[in-house]
N, C-alpha and C positions, 0 to 999 in steps of 0.2 A: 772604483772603490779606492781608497785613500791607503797611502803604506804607513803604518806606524813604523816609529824608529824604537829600538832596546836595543841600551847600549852595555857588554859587559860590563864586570867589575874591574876586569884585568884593563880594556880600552878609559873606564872613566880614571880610573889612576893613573894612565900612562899620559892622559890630557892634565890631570893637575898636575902630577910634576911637570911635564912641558910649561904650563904657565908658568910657576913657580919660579921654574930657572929663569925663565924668561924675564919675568919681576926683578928676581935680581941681579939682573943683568942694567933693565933700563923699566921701570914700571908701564909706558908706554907701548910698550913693545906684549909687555901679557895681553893690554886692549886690544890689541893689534892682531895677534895670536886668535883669542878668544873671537872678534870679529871673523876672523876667517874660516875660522871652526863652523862657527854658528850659519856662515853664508853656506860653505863646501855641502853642509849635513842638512839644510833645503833644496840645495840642489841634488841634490842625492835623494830626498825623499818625491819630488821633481817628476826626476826621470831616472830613475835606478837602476836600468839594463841600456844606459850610457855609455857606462864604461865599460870596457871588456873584461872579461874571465879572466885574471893569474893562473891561479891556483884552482883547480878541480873545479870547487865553485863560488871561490873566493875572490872577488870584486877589491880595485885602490883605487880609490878619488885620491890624486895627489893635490895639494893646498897651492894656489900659486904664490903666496910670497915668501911660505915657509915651507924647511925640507920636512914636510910630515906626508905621511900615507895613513888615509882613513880605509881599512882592509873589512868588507862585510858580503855577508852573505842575506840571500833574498830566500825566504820560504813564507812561501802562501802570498799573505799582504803584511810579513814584517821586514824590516830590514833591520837585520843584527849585526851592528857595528861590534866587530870584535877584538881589532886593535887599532893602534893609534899610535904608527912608527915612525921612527924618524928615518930618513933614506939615508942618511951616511954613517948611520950606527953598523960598527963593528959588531957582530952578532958574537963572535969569538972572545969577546972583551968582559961578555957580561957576565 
């Protein structure tokens, strides 16, 4: 049986402003971004117990050209992409 993907509120905000910035940085680069989301989260939907457990039972696909962490969890046949971090964010900054 097939995994649906649901993506929070907090994760699909945290992917537009990443675009965003990224846009204004070099517009090229949001494609670029966006391509890699869109590959990381089939591959995820894939083979889902991939990657190893972080947290309790909280699963990071990390992107490979960009520093982001796609963090979800597996119940039943969903996968709930829950955040959508960058790896050198200051957590203390925010």
């Amino acid at each position: 049986m097939p995994y649906n993907i649901i993506i929070s509120e907090a994760a699909k905000n945290e992917i537009i402003d990443a675009l965003f910035w990224y846009k204004k940085q070099e517009k090229k680069l949001s494609g670029q971004l966006g391509n890699s989301i869109t590959t990381a989260v089939k591959s995820i939907k894939t083979n889902p117990l991939k990657t190893q457990i972080k947290y309790t039972d909280t699963r990071i696909h990390f992107l490979n050209k960009f520093p982001y962490g796609i963090h979800y969890t597996i119940s039943n046949f969903n996968i709930i992409i829950i955040a959508f971090y960058h790896t050198s964010r200051n957590i203390n900054k925010l």
